[in-house]
C-alpha positions, -999 to +999 in steps of 0.1 A: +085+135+165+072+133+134+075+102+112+062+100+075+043+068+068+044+059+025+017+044+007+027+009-016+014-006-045+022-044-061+038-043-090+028-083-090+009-102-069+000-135-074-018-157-049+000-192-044-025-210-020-050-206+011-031-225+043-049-240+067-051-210+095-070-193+064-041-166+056-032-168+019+005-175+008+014-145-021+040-136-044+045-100-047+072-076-058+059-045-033+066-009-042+065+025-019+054+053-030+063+095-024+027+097-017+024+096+028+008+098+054+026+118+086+020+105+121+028+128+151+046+113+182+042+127+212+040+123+248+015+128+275+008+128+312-013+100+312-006+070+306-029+060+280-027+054+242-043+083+220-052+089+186-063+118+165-072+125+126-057+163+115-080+158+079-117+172+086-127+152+050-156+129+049-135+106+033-114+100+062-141+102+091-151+068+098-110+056+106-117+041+138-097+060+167-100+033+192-082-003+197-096-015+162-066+014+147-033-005+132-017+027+148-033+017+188-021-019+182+009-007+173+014+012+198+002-011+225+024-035+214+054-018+215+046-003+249+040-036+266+069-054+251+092-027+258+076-016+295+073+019+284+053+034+306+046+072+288+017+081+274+013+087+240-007+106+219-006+102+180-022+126+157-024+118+117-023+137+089-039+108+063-033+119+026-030+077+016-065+070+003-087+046+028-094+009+018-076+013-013-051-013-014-025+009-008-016+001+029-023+034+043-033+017+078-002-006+076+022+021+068+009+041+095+016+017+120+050+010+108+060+043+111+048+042+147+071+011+154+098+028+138+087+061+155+090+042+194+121+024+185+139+061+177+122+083+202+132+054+232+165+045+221+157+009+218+183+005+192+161-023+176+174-035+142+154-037+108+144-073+113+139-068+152+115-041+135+098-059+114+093-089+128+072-068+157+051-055+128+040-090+118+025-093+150+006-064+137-007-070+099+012-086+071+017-055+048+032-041+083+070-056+074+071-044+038+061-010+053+085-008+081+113-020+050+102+002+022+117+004-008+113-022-037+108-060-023+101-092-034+074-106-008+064-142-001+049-160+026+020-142+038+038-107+028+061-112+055+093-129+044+110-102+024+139-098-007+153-067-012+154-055-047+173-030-067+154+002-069+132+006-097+139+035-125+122+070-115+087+069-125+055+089-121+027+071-107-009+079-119-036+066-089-073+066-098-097+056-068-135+051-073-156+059-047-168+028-041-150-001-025-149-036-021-143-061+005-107-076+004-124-106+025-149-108-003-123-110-029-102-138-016-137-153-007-141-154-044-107-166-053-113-195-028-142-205-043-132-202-081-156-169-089-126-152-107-141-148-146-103-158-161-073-159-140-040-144-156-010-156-133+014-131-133+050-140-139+066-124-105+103-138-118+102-114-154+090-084-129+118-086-113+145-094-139+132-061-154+139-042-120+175-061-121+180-049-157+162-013-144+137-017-178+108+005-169+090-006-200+097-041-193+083-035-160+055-021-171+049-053-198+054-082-173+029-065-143+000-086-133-025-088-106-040-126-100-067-110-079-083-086-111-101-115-121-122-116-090-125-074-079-133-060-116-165-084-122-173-070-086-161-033-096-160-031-137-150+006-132-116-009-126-109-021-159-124+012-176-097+028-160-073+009-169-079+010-208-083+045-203-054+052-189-036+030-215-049+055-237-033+082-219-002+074-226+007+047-193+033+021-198+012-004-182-019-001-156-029-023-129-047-027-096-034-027-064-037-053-043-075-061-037-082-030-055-101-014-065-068+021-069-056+016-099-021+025-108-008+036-139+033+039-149+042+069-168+081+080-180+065+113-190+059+134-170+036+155-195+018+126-205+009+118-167+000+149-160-024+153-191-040+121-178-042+136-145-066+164-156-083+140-181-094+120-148-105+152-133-122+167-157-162+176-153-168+153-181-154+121-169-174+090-179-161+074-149-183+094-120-164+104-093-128+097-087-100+100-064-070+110-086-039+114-071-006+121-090+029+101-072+063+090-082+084+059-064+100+065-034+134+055-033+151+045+002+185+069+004+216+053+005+201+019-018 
């Protein structure tokens, strides 16, 4: 069985407080994305939980293949709680970028979830579902839901929004990361330069009224103000690719992809070879061109 597993981005995302058990309480409208990765179900003789990378790039290579993989607790999980006693053997084919703030590892194991619960008949509803993959991560319910959401909580308490207008996405990855417990470390501790609050309620009265432009006006990322004085190549993509014609740019998540929203699909695809040019101010890049994934049937 194969089972494809979509990349997301945050449209908003605004940080509302730390709690006590040191998870942080967000506000988010969550968006998936065409661009996936495809995870391979299949059984073995043993019984034993295995898992395999199809990519041979470097960029991919040090995904650990072990117990410390979203797709091993995954599948441990749903093993145990449903006494399955197969072996299984899951081989990805990762095209989601790796510690991007896209939710590769999330999505991955929500399509394994998903993946179980239709190979073994359990008949398990979409809450049943995604309550399972809160055990797992908090991006893991959005994932297992997909579409266009408004999230709260610690990303697992979920509204279902209208679908947003058809839209290329633009993604621009550099090289180097950062730490997501570093950024809310910062945030905690008031290192943000400026924080811009991002008002979650206009984001989503322009998905209601299905205004891309309005959309693309009202996005905002709380957690920018502590990832670009970390990574400043984050904001020089963003201007640039305001330049290039996006509605609106923005980092995902705890960065450092940056996303930008184009109507045209010219003008996204001229910013795609800008960003991939020989010349490019910015260094190295991972450049990916996307659209939003809309759930059939919604």
């Amino acid at each position: 069985m194969n089972v494809e597993a979509y990349a997301k981005i945050n449209l908003s995302l605004d940080v509302i407080r730390r709690r006590e058990d040191g998870y942080h309480e967000l506000r988010s409208v969550m968006q998936s994305l065409s661009l996936h990765d495809t995870v391979e179900i299949i059984k073995k003789a043993d019984a034993g939980i295995s898992v395999e990378l199809t990519n041979e790039d470097a960029e991919f290579s040090d995904i650990p293949l072990g117990e410390g993989n979203l797709v091993y607790k995954a599948a441990a999980l749903m093993k145990e709680r449903f006494s399955i006693e197969d072996g299984l053997l899951f081989r990805l084919t990762k095209r989601i970028p790796q510690a991007a703030g896209l939710a590769g590892g999330s999505s991955d194991a929500a399509a394994v979830i998903r993946g179980i619960n239709d190979m073994y008949c359990l008949d398990l509803g979409l809450g049943q579902l995604m309550r399972l993959g809160k055990e797992i991560g908090a991006d893991v319910p959005f994932c297992i839901m997909g579409g266009t959401a408004l999230a709260e909580g610690i990303g697992e308490k979920l509204t279902r929004l209208k679908p947003v207008p058809a839209c290329r996405v633009l993604l621009v990855k550099p090289l180097k990361g950062v730490s997501t417990k570093e950024v809310y470390e910062r945030l905690d501790s008031g290192k943000g330069h400026f924080v811009h609050v991002p008002d979650t309620n206009t984001v989503c009265e322009a998905i209601e009224n299905g205004s891309i432009k309005a959309l693309a006006r009202s996005m905002g990322n709380v957690l920018e103000s502590v990832t670009i004085p970390m990574l400043p190549e984050i904001e020089h993509i963003k201007k640039k690719m305001l330049e290039l014609g996006a509605l609106g740019a923005m980092m995902s998540g705890s960065g450092p992809t940056v996303f930008g929203l184009y109507s045209d699909p010219e003008l996204c695809d001229k910013a795609f070879e800008s960003f991939n040019s020989g010349d490019n101010e910015l260094g190295s890049l991972k450049v990916i061109k996307t659209e939003f994934y809309r759930i059939k049937g919604i």
